[in-house]
C-alpha positions as CSV (number, residue, x, y, z in Angstrom):
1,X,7.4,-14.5,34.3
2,X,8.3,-15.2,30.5
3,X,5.2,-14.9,28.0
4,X,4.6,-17.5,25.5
5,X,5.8,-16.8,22.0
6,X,3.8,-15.0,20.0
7,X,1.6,-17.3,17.4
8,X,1.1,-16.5,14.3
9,X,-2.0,-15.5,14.7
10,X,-0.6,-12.3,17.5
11,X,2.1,-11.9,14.7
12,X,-0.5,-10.8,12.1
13,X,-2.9,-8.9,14.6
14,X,-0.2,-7.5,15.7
15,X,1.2,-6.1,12.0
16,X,-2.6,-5.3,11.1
17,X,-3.0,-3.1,14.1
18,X,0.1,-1.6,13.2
19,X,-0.9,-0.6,9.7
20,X,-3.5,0.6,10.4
21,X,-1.9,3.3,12.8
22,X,0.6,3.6,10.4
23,X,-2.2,4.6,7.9
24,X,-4.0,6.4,10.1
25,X,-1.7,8.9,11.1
26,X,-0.3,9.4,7.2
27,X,-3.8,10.1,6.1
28,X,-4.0,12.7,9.0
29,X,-0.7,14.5,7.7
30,X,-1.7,13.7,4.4
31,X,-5.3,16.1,4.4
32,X,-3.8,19.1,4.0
33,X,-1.6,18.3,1.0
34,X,-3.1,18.3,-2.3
35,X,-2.1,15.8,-4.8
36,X,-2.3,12.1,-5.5
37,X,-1.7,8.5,-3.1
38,X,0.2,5.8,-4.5
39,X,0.0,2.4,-3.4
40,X,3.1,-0.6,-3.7
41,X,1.4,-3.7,-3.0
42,X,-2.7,-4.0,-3.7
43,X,-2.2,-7.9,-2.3
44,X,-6.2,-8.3,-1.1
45,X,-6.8,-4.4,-1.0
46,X,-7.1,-4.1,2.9
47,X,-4.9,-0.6,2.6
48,X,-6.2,0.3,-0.1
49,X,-9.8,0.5,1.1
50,X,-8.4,2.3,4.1
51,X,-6.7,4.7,2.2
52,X,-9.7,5.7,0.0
53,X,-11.8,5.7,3.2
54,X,-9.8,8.0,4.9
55,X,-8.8,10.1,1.9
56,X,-11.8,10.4,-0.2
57,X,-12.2,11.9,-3.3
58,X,-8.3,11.5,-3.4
59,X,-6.7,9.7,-6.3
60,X,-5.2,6.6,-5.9
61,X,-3.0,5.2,-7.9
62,X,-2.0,1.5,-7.7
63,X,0.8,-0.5,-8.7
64,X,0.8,-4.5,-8.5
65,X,1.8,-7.5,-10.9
66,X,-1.7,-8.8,-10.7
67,X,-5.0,-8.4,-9.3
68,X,-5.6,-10.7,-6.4
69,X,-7.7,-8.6,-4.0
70,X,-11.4,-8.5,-3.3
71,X,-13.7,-7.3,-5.9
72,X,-15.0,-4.3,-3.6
73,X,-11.2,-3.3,-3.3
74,X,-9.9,-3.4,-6.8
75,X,-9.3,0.1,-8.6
76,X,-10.7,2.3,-10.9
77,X,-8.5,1.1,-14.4
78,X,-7.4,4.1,-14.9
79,X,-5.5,4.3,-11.5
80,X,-4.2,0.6,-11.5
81,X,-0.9,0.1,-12.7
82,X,-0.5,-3.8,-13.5
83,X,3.3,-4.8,-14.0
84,X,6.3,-5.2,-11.9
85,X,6.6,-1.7,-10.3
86,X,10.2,-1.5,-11.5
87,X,8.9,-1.1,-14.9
88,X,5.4,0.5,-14.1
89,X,6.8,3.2,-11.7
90,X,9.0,5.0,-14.1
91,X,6.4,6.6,-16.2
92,X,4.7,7.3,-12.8
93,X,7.3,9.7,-12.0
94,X,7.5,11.0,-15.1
95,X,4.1,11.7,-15.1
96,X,3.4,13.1,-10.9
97,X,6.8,14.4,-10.7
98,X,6.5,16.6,-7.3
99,X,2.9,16.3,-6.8
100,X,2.7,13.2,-4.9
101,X,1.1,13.8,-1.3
102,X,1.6,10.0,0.0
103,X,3.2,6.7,-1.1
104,X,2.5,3.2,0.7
105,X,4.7,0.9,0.2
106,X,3.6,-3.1,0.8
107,X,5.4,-5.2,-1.4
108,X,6.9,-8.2,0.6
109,X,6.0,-11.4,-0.2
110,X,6.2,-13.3,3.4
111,X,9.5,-15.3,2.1
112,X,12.6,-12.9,3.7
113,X,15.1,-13.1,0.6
114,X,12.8,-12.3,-1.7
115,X,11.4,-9.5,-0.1
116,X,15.2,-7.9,0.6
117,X,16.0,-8.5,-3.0
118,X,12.8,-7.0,-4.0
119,X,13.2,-4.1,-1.4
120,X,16.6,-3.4,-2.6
């Protein structure tokens, strides 16, 4: 019996559940290890505020062009990084060179060639 394709809808519960397993099991490997969290891609702040819930007190440092996500979500200024991330991120490294304990990336964009050319 052949299932119907999967909607869009499955598609993004699908990738949230996913995430969020993702997430879940990073933060887990990620208690032990001192140092800061970056995060590529604020969008809405849905990692975000799962990153801070399962890591808190942790630092988390965030790198997007703009801020788009919900007011609840948005960083502390002081750990937002507002740019393109290909300009942002190199005094980032200068700066937590070796003490990073996690990095999420989540910087696609939903339209395939861009997010390659961005990826690469």
């Amino acid at each position: 019996m052949n299932s119907p394709p999967s909607s869009r809808l499955d598609s993004a519960i699908a990738r949230l559940m996913t995430l969020r397993i993702c997430l879940d099991w990073a933060t887990a490997e990620t208690l032990s290890r001192p140092g800061p969290v970056m995060e590529f891609g604020l969008g809405n702040g849905r990692s975000y505020d799962h990153l801070r819930k399962r890591l808190p007190g942790r630092d988390i440092h965030v790198f997007d062009r703009r801020v788009a996500a919900h007011p609840d979500c948005i960083p502390p200024a002081d750990r937002l990084w507002l740019g393109d991330f290909r300009a942002t991120a190199p005094a980032a490294v200068q700066r937590f060179a070796g003490q990073v304990a996690l990095i999420h990336g989540d910087v696609g964009s939903g339209e395939e060639a861009a997010s390659q050319a961005l990826a690469g």
